[in-house]
C-alpha positions in Angstrom: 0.0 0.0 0.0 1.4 3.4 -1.1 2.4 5.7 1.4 0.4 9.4 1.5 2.9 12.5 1.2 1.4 15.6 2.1 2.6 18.6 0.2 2.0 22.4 -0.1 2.4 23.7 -3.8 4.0 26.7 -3.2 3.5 29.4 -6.1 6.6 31.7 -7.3 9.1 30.2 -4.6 12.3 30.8 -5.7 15.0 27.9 -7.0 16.6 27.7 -3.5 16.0 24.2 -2.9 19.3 22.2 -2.2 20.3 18.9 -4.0 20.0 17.2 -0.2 16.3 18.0 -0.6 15.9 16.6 -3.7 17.7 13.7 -3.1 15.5 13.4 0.0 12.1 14.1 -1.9 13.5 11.1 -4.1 14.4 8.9 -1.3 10.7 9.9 -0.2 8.6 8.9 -2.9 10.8 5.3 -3.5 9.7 4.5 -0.7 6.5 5.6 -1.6 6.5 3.1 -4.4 5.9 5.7 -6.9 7.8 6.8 -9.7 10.5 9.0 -9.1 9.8 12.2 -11.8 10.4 15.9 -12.4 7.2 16.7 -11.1 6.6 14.0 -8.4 10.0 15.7 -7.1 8.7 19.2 -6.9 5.3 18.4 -5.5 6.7 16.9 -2.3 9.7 19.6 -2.6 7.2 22.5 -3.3 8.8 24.2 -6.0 11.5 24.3 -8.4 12.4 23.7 -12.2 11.2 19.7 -12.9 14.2 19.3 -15.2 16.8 20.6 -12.5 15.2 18.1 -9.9 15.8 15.2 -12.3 18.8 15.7 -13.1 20.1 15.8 -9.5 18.4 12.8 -8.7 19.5 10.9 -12.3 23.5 11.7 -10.9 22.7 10.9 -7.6 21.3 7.3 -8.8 24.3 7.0 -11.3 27.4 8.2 -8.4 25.9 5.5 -6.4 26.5 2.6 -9.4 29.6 3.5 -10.7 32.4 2.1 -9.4 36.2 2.8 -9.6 37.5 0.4 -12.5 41.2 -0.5 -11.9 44.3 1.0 -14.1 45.6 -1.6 -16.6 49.3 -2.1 -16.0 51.3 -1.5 -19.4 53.5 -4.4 -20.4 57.1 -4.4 -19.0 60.1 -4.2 -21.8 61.7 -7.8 -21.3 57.6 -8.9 -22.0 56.8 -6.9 -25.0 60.3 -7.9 -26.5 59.2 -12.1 -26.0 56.1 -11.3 -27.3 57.7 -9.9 -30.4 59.7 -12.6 -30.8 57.0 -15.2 -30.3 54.7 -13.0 -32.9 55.2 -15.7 -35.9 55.4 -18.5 -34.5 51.9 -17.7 -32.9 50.4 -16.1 -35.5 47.9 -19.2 -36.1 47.3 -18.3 -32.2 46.6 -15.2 -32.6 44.6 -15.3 -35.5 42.3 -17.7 -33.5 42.2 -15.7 -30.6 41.3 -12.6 -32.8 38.8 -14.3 -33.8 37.4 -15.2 -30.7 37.9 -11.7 -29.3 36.1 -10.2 -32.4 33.5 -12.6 -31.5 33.1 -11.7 -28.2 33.1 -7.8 -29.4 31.1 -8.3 -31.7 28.3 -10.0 -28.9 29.3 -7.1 -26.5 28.2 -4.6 -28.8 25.3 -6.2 -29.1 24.6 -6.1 -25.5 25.4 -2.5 -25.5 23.1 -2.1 -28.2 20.2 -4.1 -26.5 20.9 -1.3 -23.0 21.2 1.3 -25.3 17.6 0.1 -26.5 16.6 -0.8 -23.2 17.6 2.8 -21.4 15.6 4.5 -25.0 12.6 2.4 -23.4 12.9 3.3 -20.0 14.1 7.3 -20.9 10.9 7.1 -23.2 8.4 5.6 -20.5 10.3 8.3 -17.8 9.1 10.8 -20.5 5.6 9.4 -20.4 5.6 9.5 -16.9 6.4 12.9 -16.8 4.1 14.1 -19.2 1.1 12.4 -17.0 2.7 14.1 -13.8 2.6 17.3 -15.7 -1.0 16.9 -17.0 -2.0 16.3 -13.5 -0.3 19.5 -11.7 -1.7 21.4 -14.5 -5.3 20.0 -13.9 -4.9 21.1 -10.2 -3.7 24.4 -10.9 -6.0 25.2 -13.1 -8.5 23.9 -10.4 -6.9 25.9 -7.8 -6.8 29.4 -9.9 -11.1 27.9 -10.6 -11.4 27.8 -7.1 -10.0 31.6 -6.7 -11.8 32.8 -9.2 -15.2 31.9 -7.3 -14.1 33.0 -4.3 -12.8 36.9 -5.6 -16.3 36.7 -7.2 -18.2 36.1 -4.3 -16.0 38.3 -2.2 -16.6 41.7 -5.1 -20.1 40.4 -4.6 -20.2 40.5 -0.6 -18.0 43.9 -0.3 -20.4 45.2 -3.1 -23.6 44.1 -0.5 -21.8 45.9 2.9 -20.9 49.1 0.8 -24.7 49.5 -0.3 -26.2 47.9 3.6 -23.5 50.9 5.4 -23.9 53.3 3.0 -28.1 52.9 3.7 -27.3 52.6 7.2 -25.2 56.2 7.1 -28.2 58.1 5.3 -30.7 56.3 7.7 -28.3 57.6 11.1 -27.6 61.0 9.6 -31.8 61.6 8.7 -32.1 60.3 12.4 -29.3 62.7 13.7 -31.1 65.9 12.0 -34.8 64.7 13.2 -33.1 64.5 16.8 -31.2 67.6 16.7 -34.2 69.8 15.5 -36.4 68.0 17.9 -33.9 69.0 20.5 -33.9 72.8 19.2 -37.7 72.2 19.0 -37.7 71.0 22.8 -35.5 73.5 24.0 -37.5 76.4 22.2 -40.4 75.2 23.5 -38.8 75.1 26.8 -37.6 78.5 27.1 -41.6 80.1 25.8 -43.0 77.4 28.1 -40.4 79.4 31.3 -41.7 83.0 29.7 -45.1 81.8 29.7 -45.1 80.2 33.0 -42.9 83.7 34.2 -45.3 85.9 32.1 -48.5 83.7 33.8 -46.5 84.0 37.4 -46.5 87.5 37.3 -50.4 87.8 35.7 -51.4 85.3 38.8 -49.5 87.0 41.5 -51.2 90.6 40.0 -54.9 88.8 39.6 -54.5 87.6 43.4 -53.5 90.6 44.8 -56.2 92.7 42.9 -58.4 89.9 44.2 -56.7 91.1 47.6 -57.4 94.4 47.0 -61.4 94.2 46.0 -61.8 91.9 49.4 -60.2 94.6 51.4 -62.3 97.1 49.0 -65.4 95.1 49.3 -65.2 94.8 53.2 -64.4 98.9 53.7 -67.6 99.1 51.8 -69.7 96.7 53.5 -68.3 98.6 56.8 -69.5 102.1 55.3 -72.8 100.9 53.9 -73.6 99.9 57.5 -72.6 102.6 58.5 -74.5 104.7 56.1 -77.4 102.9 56.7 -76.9 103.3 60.8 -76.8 106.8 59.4 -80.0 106.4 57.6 -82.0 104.9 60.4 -80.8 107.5 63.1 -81.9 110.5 60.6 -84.5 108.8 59.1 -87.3 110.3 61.7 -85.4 113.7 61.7 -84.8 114.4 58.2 -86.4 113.1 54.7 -84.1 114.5 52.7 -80.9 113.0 54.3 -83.1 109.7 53.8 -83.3 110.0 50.1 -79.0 110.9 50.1 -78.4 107.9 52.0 -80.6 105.5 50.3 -78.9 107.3 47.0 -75.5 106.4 48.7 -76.9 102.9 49.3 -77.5 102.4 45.4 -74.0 103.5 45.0 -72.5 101.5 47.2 -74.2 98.8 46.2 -74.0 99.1 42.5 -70.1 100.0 43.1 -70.2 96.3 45.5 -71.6 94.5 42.5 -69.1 95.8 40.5 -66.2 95.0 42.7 -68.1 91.6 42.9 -68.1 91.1 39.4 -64.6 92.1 38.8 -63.4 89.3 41.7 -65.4 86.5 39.6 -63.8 87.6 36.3 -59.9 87.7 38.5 -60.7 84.1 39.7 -62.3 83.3 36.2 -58.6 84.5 34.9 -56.7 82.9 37.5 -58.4 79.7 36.1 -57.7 80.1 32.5 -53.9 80.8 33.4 -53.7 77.5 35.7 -55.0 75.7 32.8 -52.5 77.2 30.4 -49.6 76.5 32.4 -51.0 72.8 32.5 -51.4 73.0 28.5 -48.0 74.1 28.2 -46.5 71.4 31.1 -48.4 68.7 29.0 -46.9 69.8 25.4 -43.3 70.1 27.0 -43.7 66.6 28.4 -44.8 65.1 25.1 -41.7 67.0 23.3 -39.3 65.7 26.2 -40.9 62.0 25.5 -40.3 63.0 21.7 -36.9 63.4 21.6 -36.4 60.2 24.3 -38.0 58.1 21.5 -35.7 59.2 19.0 -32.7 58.7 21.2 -33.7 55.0 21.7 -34.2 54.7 17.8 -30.7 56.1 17.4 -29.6 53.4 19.7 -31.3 50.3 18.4 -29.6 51.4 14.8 -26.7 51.9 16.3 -27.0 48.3 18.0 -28.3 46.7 15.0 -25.7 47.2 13.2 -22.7 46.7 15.5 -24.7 43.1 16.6 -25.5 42.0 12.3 -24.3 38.7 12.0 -20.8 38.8 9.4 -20.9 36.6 6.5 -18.0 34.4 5.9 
C-alpha cells in the first residue's frame, strides 16, 4: 500500500531548494512506491524547475552505481620484446584468438546495443511519466486558480452588498441625527416660551391675586361704610327726609359699586383659572416634546445596535 505524502504547492518560490532536498524528496517517494519524476520531485519539494530536480536525482542514482574500475598495468620491456619474438610463431594463435575476441566484441556490442535500447525504453516511458505528472499539476492548478476565481467573485459580490447595507445605514443615522437635533432645538425652544409663559402667567397670577386682595379689602371697607350709612340712615331717618333719600342714593352706589367690585373678583378668579390651565397645557406639550426626543434617542440606539450586533458573513 502506497504511502500518502502531504505537500504544499508553493506558487513563485524561488530555485533555492538544495540537491539534499531533492535527493530526500526522491528517497521519499521510492519508498513511496511511486515513480520518481520531475514533477513527483517538486510536488513533495514545493517548487522548483522539474528538469533541475531530475537531473540531480539521475546523478545521484548514477554516483551510487559507478564504481572505480582498476588501471591496466602497461606491459614491461623484457615482456613486449618475447612477445615480439613469439609474434610468428603464434600467429595461427593469434589469429584464432582474434577471432574469438572479435567474437566476443562483436556480442558485447550487441549487449550495449540491446541497454542502449533498453535505457531508450525506459528514458521514453520516464518521458511518459512525466508528461502524466505534468497533465496532472496542471489539472490542479487550473482547479486551484477555478477555485480563486469563485471566491474573488463572491468576495466583489459580498464587499459590493456591505458598501450598499452601510452606505443605507449612514443616510438612515444621519436623517435620524437631523430629526433629533431639531427635535432638540424644537424642545429646547419650547422650553424656554413654556419658562416665559409660565414667568409671564406667574406674574399675571400674582397681580390677579392681589387685585383679588385688594377688592376683598375694598369690598369689606364698603360693606363697613354701607352699614354705617345705613346706621346713618335709620338715626336720621325720623329727623330728616331728605338725608333719607341721600343715603338710600348712597346705598345704590354702594351697592352698585359692590356689584361691581363683585363682578370684577369672579372675572380675576375666572382668569386665575384660564392661566392655571394654560400652564397645564403648556407642562403637558413640554412633556410630550421631552418624550419625543427620548424616542428618537432610543431609535438612534437600536440602529446603532443593529448594526454593530448584524451577523458577518463568511
Amino acid at each position: 500500500m502506497q504511502e500518502h505524502i502531504d505537500t504544499i504547492p508553493l506558487i513563485g518560490r524561488p530555485a533555492d531548494i538544495t540537491d539534499e532536498q531533492i535527493i530526500a524528496a526522491g528517497a521519499t517517494l521510492i519508498k513511496a512506491n511511486r515513480n520518481v519524476t520531475g514533477f513527483a520531485l517538486r510536488k513533495v519539494v514545493g517548487g522548483g524547475d522539474p528538469k533541475r530536480l531530475k537531473d540531480v536525482w539521475d546523478r545521484h542514482n548514477v554516483s551510487q552505481s559507478v564504481t572505480n574500475a582498476e588501471p591496466v598495468a602497461e606491459l614491461p620491456v623484457e615482456v613486449a620484446e618475447t612477445l615480439a619474438n613469439l609474434t610468428k610463431s603464434l600467429t595461427e594463435k593469434i589469429n584464432a584468438l582474434t577471432v574469438d575476441l572479435n567474437d566476443k566484441a562483436v556480442k558485447a556490442q550487441e549487449r550495449r546495443v540491446a541497454d542502449v535500447l533498453r535505457a531508450a525504453g525506459e528514458q521514453q516511458a520516464q518521458a511518459e511519466r512525466e508528461l502524466a505528472d505534468a497533465s496532472q499539476a496542471v489539472d490542479e492548478l487550473e482547479a486551484m486558480l477555478a477555485d480563486e476565481q469563485s471566491r474573488v467573485v463572491e468576495l466583489e459580490k459580498r464587499l459590493s452588498e456591505s458598501q450598499a447595507v452601510s452606505q443605507a445605514q449612514a443616510v438612515e443615522l444621519a436623517t435620524l441625527r437631523e430629526r433629533l437635533e431639531s427635535a432638540e432645538k424644537a424642545a429646547k425652544a419650547a422650553a424656554d416660551q413654556h419658562m416665559a409663559d409660565m414667568k409671564q402667567l406667574q406674574t399675571k397670577l400674582t397681580e390677579q391675586v392681589q387685585a383679588q386682595q385688594n377688592l376683598i379689602v375694598e369690598r369689606d371697607q364698603l360693606k363697613t361704610e354701607l352699614t354705617k350709612v345705613q346706621a346713618k340712615a335709620e338715626a336720621a331717618e325720623e329727623s330728616h327726609k331728605e338725608e333719607r333719600k341721600r343715603a338710600a342714593s348712597e346705598i345704590q352706589r354702594s351697592a352698585d359699586k359692590l356689584i361691581k367690585i363683585e363682578g370684577e373678583r369672579d372675572s380675576a378668579k375666572n382668569e386665575a383659572g384660564k392661566a392655571r390651565e394654560e400652564v397645564a397645557k403648556l407642562n403637558g406639550q413640554l412633556e410630550a416634546m421631552k418624550t419625543q426626543a427620548e424616542q428618537l434617542m432610543q431609535a438612534i440606539g437600536n440602529q446603532q445596535l443593529a448594526k454593530t450586533e448584524k451577523p458577518k458573513k463568511d
